[in-house]
N, C-alpha and C positions, 0 to 999 in steps of 0.2 A: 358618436353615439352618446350622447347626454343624457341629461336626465330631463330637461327641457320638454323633448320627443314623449318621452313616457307620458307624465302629468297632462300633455295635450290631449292624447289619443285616450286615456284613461276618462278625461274630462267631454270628449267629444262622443267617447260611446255611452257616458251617464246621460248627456244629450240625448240621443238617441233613442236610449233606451225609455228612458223617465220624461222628455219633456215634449217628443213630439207625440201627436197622437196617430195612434194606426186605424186609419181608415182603411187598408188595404185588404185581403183577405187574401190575399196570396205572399206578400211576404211579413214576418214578423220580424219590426223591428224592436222589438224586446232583446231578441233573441241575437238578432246581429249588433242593437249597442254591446251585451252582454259579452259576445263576442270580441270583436271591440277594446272594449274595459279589460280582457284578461291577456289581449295584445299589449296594451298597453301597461299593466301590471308586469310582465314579460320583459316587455322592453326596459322598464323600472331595476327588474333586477338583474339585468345582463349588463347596463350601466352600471350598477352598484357593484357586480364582481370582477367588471373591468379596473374600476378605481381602486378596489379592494386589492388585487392583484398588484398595481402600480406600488401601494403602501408598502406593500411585505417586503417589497425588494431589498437587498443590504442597504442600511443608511450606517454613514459612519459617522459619529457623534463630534470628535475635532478628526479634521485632515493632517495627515501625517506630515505636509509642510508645517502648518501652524505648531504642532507638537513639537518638531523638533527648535522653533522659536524655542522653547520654555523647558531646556532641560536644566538640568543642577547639575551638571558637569563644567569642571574650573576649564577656562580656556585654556588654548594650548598654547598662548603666549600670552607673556607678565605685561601686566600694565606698568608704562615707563612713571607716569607721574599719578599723584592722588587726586581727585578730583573732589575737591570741596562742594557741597549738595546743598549746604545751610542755605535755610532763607535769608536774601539779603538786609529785613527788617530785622535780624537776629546777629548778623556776623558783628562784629566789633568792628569801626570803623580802621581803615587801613594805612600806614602811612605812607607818604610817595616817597 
């Protein structure tokens, strides 16, 4: 159920309603575009409280894996060696 469906049937009973002419005397299609139009209005917001509903649902802003990537808690084993970070345009050249 879309909102697609709505906008059609809304647009099909303005149709209806406003653009053909009633030659008939027995049925008024004023009255059934009009008709029509408030289906489609209907259907407008039964779409919009389906998605509405979907929104509300719990969203969780980071996922409890990616969180625990990122704590400040020291590991629970020592690093053996120091790892120099410098850029190498920066270090002092090295002897062999």
């Amino acid at each position: 159920m879309r909102i697609h469906g709505g906008i059609a049937l809304t647009v099909v009973g303005a149709l209806v309603a406003f653009a053909i002419r009633d030659t008939s005397s027995r049925i008024d299609l004023t009255a059934i575009g009009i008709i029509i139009m408030l289906g489609g209005g209907l259907w407008l917001w039964f779409s919009y409280q389906l998605v509405r509903d979907k929104d509300e649902e719990e969203i969780e802003l980071i996922k409890p894996k990616v969180e625990e990537q990122y704590t400040t808690e020291p590991h629970e084993y020592a690093i053996e060696e120091q790892i120099d970070v410098t850029p190498s345009h920066i270090k002092p050249p090295q002897e062999p």
